[in-house]
C-alpha positions in Angstrom: -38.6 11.5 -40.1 -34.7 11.6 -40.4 -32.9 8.4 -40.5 -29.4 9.0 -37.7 -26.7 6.8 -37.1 -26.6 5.7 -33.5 -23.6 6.0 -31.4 -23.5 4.4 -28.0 -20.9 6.7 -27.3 -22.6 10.0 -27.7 -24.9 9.2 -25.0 -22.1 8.6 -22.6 -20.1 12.0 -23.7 -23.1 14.2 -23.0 -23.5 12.4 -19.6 -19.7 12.7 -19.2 -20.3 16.7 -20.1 -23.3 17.4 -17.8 -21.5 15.2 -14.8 -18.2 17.4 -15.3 -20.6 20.6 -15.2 -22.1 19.5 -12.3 -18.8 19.1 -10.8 -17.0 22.3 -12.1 -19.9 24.2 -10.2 -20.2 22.2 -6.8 -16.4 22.9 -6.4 -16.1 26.6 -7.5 -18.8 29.1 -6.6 -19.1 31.6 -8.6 -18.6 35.3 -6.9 -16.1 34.0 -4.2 -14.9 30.2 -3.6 -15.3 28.4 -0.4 -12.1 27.6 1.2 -11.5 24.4 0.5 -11.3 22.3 3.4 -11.3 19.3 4.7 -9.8 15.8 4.3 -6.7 16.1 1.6 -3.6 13.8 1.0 -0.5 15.3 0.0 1.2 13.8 -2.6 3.8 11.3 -1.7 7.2 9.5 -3.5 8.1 6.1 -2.2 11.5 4.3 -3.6 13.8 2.1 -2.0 17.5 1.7 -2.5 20.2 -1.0 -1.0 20.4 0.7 2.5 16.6 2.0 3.0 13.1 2.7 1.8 12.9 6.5 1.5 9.4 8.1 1.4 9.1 11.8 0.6 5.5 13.9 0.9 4.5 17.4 -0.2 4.0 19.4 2.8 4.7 23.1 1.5 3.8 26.0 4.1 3.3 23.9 6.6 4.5 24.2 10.0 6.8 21.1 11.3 5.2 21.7 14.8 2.3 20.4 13.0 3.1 17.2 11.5 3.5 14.3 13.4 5.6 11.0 12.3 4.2 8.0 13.9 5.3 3.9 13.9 2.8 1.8 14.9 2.3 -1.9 14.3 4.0 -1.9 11.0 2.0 0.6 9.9 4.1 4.6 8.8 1.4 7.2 9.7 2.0 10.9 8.6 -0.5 13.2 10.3 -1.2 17.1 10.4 -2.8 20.2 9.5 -2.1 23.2 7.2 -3.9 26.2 8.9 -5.6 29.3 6.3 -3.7 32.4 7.4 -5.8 34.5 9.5 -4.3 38.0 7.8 -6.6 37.5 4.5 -10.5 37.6 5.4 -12.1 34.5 3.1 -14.5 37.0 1.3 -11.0 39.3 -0.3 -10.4 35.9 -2.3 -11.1 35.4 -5.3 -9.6 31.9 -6.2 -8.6 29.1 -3.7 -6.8 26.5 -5.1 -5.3 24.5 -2.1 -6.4 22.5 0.5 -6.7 23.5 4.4 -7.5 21.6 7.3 -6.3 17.8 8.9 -4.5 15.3 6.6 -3.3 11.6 7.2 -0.9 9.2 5.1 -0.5 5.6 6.7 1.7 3.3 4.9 2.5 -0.2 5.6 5.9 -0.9 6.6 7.8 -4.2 6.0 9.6 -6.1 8.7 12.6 -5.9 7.4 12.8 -1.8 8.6 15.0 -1.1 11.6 12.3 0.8 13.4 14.4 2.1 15.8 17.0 4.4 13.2 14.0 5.9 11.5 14.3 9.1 10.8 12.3 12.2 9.3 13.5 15.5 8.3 11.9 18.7 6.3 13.7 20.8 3.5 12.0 23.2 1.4 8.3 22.0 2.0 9.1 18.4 1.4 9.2 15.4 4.2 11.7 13.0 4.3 11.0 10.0 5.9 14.4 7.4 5.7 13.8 3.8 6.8 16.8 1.9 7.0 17.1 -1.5 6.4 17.8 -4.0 9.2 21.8 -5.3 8.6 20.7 -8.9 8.0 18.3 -8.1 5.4 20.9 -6.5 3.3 22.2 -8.4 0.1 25.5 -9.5 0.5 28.0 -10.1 -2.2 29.3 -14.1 -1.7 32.3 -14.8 -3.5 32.9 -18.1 -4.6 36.5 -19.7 -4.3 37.6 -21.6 -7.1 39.9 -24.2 -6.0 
C-alpha cells in the first residue's frame, strides 16, 4: 500500500470539476440548444454626479414599446421583454447565447430625487434613466466674509 500526501483541496477541485460538468451540460444541449428563456437581468451602470443620479441598462434589440419605466414608492422599476424573432425556426440554430423573454430591474431611489423631472431615453441599445436632484439638496458653495 502506497503512502499519498493528502490535500483537502483536491477533493474540492474534483467536486468543483464534476459540478461545472454538470452545469456546462444542463445549459447547452448537445445537437441544438434550447432557447434560453426566461427570467434575465440586463446589466446596469449606476453613478451619480452634482445635478443627478444617472442609471444606464443594456437593452440591445429591444423594442422601446416594450420597456416600461416605472416610479413607485421610492422604488425605480425597469420592466420588459426581448421577443426571439419569428423568421429563424429554433431547430436552424446551432448556438443561443442570449437571453429571451420578461426582465425586471427595481432600484431604490432616495428622497432627495425630483420625481417629477425624471426622465428616460434610449440610444444605441442602451437606457438612460436621469434622476435629477431636488434644488435644496444640492451642495452649495458658502463663502465666508472676512471682515
Amino acid at each position: 500500500m502506497a503512502i499519498v500526501k493528502y490535500s483537502p483541496f483536491r477533493d474540492m477541485m474534483n467536486m468543483q470539476e464534476q459540478m461545472n460538468r454538470l452545469l456546462d451540460l444542463a445549459w447547452s444541449k448537445q445537437g441544438g440548444e434550447e432557447l434560453r428563456e426566461g427570467a434575465w437581468q440586463p446589466p446596469v451602470d449606476i453613478f451619480e454626479d452634482e445635478n443627478a443620479v444617472i442609471i444606464k441598462a443594456e437593452l440591445p434589440g429591444i423594442d422601446q414599446k416594450d420597456i416600461e419605466v416605472r416610479i413607485e414608492d421610492n422604488t425605480l422599476t425597469i420592466r420588459g421583454e426581448r421577443k426571439h424573432e419569428e423568421e429563424v425556426r429554433k431547430e436552424n440554430y446551432h448556438r443561443v447565447e442570449r437571453y429571451y423573454g420578461g426582465f425586471q430591474r427595481s432600484f431604490s431611489i432616495p428622497a432627495t430625487i425630483d420625481q417629477e423631472k425624471v426622465r428616460a431615453s434610449s440610444d444605441k441599445g442602451v437606457l438612460t434613466i436621469t434622476l435629477p436632484k431636488r434644488e435644496e439638496v444640492k451642495p452649495k458653495q458658502i463663502t465666508v466674509e472676512v471682515t
